[in-house]
C-alpha positions in Angstrom: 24.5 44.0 3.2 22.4 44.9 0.5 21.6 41.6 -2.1 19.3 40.4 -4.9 16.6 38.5 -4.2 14.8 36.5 -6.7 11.0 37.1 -5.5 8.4 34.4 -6.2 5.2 37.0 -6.5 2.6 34.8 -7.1 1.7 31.0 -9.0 -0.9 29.2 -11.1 -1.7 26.1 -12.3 -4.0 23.8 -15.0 -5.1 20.7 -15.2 -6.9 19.3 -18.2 -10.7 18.5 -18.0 -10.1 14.8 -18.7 -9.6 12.7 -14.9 -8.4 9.5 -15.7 -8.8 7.2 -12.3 -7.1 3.4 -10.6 -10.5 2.1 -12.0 -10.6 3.2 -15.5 -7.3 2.2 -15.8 -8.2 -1.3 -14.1 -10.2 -1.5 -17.3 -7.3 -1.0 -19.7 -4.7 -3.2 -18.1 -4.2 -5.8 -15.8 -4.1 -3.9 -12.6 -6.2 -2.3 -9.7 -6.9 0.1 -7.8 -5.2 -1.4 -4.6 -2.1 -2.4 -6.7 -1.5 1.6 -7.5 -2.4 3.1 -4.5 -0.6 0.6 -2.4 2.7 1.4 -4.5 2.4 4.8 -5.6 -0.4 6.4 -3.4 -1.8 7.7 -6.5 -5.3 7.4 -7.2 -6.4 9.7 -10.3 -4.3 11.6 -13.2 -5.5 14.1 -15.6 -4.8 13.1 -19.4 -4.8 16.2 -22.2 -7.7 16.2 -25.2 -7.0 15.5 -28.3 -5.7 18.8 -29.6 -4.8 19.7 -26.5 -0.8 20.8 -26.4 1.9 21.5 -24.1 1.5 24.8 -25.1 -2.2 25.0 -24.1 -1.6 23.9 -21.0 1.4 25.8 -20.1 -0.6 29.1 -21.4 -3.2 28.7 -18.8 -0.9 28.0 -16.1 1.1 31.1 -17.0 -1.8 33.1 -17.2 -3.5 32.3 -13.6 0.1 32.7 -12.3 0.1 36.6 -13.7 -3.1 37.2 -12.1 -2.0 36.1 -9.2 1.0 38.1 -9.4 -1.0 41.7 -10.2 1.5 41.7 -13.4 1.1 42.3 -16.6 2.3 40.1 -19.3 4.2 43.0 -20.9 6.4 43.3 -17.8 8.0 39.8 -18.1 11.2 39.9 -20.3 12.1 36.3 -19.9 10.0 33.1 -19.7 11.7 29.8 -18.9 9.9 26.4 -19.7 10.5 23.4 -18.4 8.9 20.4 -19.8 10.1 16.6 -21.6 6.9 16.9 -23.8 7.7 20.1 -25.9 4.6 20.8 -28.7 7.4 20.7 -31.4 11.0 19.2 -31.6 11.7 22.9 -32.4 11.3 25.7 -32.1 11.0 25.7 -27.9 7.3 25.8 -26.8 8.3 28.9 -24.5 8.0 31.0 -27.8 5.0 29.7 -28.6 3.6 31.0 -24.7 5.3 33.8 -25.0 3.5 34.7 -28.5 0.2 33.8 -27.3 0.7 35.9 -24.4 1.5 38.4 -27.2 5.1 39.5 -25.8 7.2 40.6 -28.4 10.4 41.8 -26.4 13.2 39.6 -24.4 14.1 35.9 -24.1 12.3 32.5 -24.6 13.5 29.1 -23.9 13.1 25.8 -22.8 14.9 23.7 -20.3 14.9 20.0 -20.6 15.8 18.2 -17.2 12.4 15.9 -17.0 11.6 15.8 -13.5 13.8 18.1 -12.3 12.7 20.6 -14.9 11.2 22.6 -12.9 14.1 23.2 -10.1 16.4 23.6 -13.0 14.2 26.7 -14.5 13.5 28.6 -11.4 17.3 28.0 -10.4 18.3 29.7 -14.2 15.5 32.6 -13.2 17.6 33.4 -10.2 20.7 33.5 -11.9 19.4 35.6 -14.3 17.9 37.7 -12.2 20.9 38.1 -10.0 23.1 38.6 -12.7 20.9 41.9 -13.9 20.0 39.6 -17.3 16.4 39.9 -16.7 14.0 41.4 -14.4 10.9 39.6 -14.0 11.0 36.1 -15.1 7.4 33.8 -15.8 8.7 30.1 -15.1 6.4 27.3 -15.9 6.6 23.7 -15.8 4.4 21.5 -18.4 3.8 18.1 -19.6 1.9 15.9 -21.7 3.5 12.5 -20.9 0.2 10.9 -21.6 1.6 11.1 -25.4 4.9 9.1 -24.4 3.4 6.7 -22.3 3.0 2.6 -23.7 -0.6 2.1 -22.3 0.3 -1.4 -22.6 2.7 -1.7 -20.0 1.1 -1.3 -16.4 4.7 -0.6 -14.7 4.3 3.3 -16.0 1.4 4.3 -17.5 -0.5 4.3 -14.1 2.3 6.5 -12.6 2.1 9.9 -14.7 -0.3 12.7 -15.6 -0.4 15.5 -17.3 -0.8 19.1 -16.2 1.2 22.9 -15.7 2.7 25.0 -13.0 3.7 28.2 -13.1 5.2 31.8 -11.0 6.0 34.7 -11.3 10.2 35.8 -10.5 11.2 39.4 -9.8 14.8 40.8 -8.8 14.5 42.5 -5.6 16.5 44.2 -2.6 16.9 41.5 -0.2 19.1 41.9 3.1 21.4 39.2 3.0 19.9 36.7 5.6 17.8 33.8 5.8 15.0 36.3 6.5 14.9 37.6 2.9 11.4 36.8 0.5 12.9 35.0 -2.6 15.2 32.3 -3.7 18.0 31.6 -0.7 19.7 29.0 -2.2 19.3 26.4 -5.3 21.7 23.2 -6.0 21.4 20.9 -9.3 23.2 17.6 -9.9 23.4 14.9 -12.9 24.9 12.0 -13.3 24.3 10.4 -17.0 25.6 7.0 -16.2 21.8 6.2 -14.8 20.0 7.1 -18.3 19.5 3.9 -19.0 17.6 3.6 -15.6 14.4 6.0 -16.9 14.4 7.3 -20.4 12.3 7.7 -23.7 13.4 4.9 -26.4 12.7 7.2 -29.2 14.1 10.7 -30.4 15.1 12.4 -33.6 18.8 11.9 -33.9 18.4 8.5 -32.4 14.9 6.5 -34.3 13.6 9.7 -35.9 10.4 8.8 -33.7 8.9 10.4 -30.1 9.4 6.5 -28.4 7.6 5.6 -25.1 8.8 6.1 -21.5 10.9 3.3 -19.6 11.9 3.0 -16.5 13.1 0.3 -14.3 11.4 1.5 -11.1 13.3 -0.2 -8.2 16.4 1.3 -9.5 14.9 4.6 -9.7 13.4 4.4 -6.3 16.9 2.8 -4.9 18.8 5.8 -5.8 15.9 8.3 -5.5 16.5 8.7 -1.9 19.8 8.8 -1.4 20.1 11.7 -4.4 17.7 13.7 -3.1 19.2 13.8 0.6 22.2 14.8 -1.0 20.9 18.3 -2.6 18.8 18.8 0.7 21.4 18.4 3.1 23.6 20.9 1.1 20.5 23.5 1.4 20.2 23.6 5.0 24.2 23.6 5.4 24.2 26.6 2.6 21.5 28.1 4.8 22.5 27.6 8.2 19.1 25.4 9.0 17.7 22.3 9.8 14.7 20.6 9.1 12.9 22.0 12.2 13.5 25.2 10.2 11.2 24.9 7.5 7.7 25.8 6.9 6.7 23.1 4.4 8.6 20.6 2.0 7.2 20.4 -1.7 9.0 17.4 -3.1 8.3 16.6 -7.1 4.9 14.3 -6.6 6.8 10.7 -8.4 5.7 8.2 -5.9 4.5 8.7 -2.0 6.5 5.6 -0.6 9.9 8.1 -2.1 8.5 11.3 -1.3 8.2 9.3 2.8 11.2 7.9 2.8 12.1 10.9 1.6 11.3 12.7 4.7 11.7 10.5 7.3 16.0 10.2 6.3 15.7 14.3 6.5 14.0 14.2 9.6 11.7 16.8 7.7 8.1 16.3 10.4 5.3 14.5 8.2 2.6 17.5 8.6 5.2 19.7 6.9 5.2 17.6 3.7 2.9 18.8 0.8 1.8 15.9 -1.1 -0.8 16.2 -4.4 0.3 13.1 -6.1 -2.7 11.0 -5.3 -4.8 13.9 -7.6 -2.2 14.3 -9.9 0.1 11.8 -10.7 3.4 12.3 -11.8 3.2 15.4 -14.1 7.3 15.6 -14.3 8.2 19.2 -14.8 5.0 20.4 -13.4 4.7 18.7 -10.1 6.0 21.1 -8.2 4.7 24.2 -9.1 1.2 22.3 -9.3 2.0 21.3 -5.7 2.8 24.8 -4.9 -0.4 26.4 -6.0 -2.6 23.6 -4.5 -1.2 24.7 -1.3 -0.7 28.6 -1.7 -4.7 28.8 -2.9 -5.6 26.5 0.2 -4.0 28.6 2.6 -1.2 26.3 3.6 1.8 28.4 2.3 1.5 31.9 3.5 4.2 34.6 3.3 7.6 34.3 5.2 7.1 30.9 5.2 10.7 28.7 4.4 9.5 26.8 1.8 11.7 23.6 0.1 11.4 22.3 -3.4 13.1 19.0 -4.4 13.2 17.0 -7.3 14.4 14.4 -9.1 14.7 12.6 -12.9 15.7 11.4 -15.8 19.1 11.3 -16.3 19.6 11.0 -13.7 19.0 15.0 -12.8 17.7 16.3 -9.4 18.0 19.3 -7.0 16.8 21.4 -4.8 15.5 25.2 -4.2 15.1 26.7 -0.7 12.9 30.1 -0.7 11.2 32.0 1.4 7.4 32.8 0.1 6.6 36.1 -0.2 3.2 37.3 -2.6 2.4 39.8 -4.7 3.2 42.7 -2.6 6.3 41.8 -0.6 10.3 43.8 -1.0 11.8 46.6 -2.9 11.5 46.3 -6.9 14.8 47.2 -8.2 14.6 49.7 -10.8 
């Protein structure tokens, strides 16, 4: 039986020039570089210029990720942004890529699910791709969280970075099986009675001000597990796998200790976990797709390989995407 498949043809990524490390920030708070890595495994971040936008970042990424591809920017008709950290309350910073990429045809947007930004986007590519709303889809995930973070208080702003992620989605003739190059399966959840659990204290209908990140971290981490089985377990049932099943795991890059825990409950073998959040740290929307593309340009993630994204974040919001990778020159384009 003949299906669409939403193809992931290729990835990129940025990372501003600006590495912020344990020890630098041992110098602006009262912490070290033992305290972090110890509870995060994290042990540098990248922090934007001055000047330096959501925007710019999420251009690169988007960029790198059509090269990769072997497609032209005047093929996408639809470019899906995730990102907490938008350039401007409005219009969506997705416009602003897709001017600067100079595309003057189909749909920009943004999608707003913090951590789980990413997941959310690429899951609304392949339902517009499957529903014959758009062909080829550029999805990118991109933060500046440096510019919500109180460098004050040590609990958070030695946990996030800032940096983009991006691919390349095209509708193509899959065969119905687990065998098929593209999207196999993708499951979101929310539950809003957990806002108060990680949030930003500010916004414009609320304090007419951006406010600073908050979390209360052993809450988050407490339910963090336990969510994220729950979206996982539903992949491999809506798939007819297991754990031994899969290629490699890309969780969203929060905190080691979760993405461990993680993967131990799932029973998902250690060596099979992709893990960038010791370079990175958490870069919210862009995690994964930064993940992805450290580990498609070393070599890790080939095609055919059964690939699973998770995330999770404020919100609470988190989910899942299983897909098979494929590259630039995989399937039948559908005309």
């Amino acid at each position: 039986m003949s299906v669409i498949r939403s193809t992931v043809l290729g990835c990129g990524s940025y990372l501003p020039a600006k590495c912020l490390t344990n020890s630098d920030l041992a110098a602006m708070v009262d912490t070290s570089d033992e305290w972090i890595v110890q509870r995060t495994g994290i042990k540098e971040r990248h922090i934007a210029a001055e000047g330096e936008m959501t925007s710019d970042l999420a251009l690169a990424a988007a960029k790198a990720a059509l090269a990769h591809s072997g497609v032209d920017a005047q093929d996408i008709d639809t470019i899906i942004l995730a990102t907490a950290t938008p350039d401007n309350t409005f219009p969506a910073t997705a416009v602003t890529v897709q001017a600067r990429l100079g595309i003057h045809h189909g749909a920009a947007f943004d999608v707003h699910a913090v951590c789980s930004g990413f997941v959310y986007a690429l899951a609304t590519a392949d339902a517009y791709l499957k529903a014959g709303m758009s062909k080829r889809c550029l999805v990118i995930g991109a933060e500046t969280f440096s510019r919500i973070l109180d460098w004050t208080d040590r609990t958070t702003c030695v946990l996030f970075g800032d940096g983009a992620g991006a691919v390349v989605v095209e509708a193509r003739n899959g065969g119905g099986t687990t065998a098929d190059q593209g999207i196999l399966t993708s499951h979101l959840r929310s539950d809003g009675r957990h806002k108060d659990k990680l949030f930003v204290d500010g916004g414009p209908s609320s304090t007419q001000t951006v406010g600073h990140l908050r979390m209360e971290g052993r809450e988050v981490f407490k339910h963090a597990v336990g969510m994220i089985t729950d979206v996982i377990e539903d992949a491999f049932a809506s798939a007819d796998i297991t754990a031994d099943d899969l290629t490699w795991f890309i969780p969203h890059q929060a905190n080691k200790r979760i993405i461990d825990a993680s993967a131990k409950k799932l029973k998902i073998a250690p060596e099979k976990v992709i893990t960038t959040v010791q370079a990175h740290g958490n870069t919210s929307a862009a995690s994964i797709p930064l993940a992805l593309d450290t580990a498609v340009k070393d070599g890790r993630v080939k095609p055919n390989d059964l690939v699973l994204l998770e995330a999770m974040g404020g919100g609470f919001t988190w989910g899942s995407v299983l897909l098979r990778w494929s590259g630039p020159n995989a399937g039948t384009v559908i005309s």
